[in-house]
Structure formats: structure tokens, C-alpha cells
N, C-alpha and C positions, 0 to 999 in steps of 0.2 A: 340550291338554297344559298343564300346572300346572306354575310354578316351584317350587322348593324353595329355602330360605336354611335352612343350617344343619340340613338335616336336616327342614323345618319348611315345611307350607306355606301362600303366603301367607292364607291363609281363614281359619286360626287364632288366636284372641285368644291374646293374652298373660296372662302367668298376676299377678296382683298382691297383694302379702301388704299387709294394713296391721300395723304394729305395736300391740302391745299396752299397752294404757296404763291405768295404775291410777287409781282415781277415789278423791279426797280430797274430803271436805265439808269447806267453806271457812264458818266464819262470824264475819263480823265485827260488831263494835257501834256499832252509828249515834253519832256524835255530840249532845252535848247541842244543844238547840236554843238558842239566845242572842237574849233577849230587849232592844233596847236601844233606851232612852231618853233623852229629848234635853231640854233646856231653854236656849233663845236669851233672851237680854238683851242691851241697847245699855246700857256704862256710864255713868252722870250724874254731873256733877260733885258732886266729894266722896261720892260714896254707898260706903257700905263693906255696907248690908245691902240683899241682894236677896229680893225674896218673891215668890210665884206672882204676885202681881198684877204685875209689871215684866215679865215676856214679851213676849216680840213676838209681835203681831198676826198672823194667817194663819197660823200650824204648830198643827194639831190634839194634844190631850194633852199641853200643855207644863204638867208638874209638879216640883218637888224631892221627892222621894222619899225614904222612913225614910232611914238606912242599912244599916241593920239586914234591908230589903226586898231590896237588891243586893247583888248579887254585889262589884263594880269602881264606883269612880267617877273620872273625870277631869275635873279642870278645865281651860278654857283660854282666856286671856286673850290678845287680838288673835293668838291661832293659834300661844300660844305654851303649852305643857304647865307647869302650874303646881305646883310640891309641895306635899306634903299638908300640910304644916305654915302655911301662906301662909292657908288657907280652913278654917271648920268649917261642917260642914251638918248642918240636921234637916230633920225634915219640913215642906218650907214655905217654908224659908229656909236664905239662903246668907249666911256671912257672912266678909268679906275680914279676914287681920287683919293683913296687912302698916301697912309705917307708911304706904308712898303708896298713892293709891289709882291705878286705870286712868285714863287722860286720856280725857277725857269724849269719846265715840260708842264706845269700844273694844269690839269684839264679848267677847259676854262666853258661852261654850259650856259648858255641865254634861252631861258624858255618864254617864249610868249604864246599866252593865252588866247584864242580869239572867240568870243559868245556870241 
């Protein structure tokens, strides 16, 4: 003898709909890839002009770069964001043009951008 529920018995699956669902092509655009460069100095007393040769020792590719080459550039002196009017750069060299300069060890960071 077989139950029945509802009319129904138990042996029989149940019936299941999935709904319908439209398919959209999604495409989105990778981001630029951002190339960034680095240049570490320790400031010296009185120096107001820096050149590839003042790097610190041990970081691979430390260059000043065209500007003209990047995208961004920042400076920052003891970890502080410097304005653009304070520094001009070329290729090669950096140069401070405030009236003081950094007190002598102050980390001296050039980050440039590249997009």
C-alpha cells in the first residue's frame, strides 16, 4: 500500500522551473598599467642641487627622469609632500629652490609616475 499527500505519491519527484534569465555581455577596460619610479637621497648640508650621482646605495634604477617622460611627479622631503613651486627637475637633477634648505640626513623621496 502507497501513501498519497495531496493527491501525489510519495515516488514522485517534484517538478522544478528555474527562471529565465537574460544574458548581457559585460565588457569592461582594464586599467592603465602605472609605471613608478623612485629616487632616495639623504640631504647634505647646504646642498640645494641633487644629481643621479647622490642616490642611495642598494635600490636598483634610481634615476631623475625627463619630465616630459612622466606622467606625475612628487617630491617629499622628511615624509612631508612638497609644492611644485619649492623644486624644479630635469633630467638628471633636482634642484631645491626654497631659501632653506633640508637639515642635513633629511630623506629626500622623488616619486615619478609613469601612465
Amino acid at each position: 500500500m502507497t501513501k498519497k499527500y495531496c493527491g501525489l505519491n510519495d515516488l514522485s519527484l517534484p517538478e522544478v522551473s528555474y527562471p529565465e534569465v537574460t544574458s548581457h555581455v559585460i565588457r569592461k577596460k582594464l586599467p592603465k598599467k602605472v609605471i613608478v619610479h623612485e629616487y632616495f637621497a639623504f640631504a647634505k648640508e647646504g646642498q640645494r642641487i641633487y644629481t643621479d650621482q647622490n642616490a642611495v646605495e642598494g635600490y636598483p634604477k634610481q634615476r631623475i627622469l625627463n619630465p616630459c617622460d612622466v606622467s606625475y611627479i612628487n617630491l617629499f622631503i622628511n615624509g612631508v609632500l612638497q609644492p611644485e613651486l619649492n623644486y624644479r627637475i630635469n633630467e638628471g637633477v633636482l634642484v631645491l629652490l626654497t631659501e632653506d634648505v633640508p637639515i642635513c640626513g633629511a630623506t629626500i623621496i622623488l616619486q615619478m609616475l609613469e601612465l
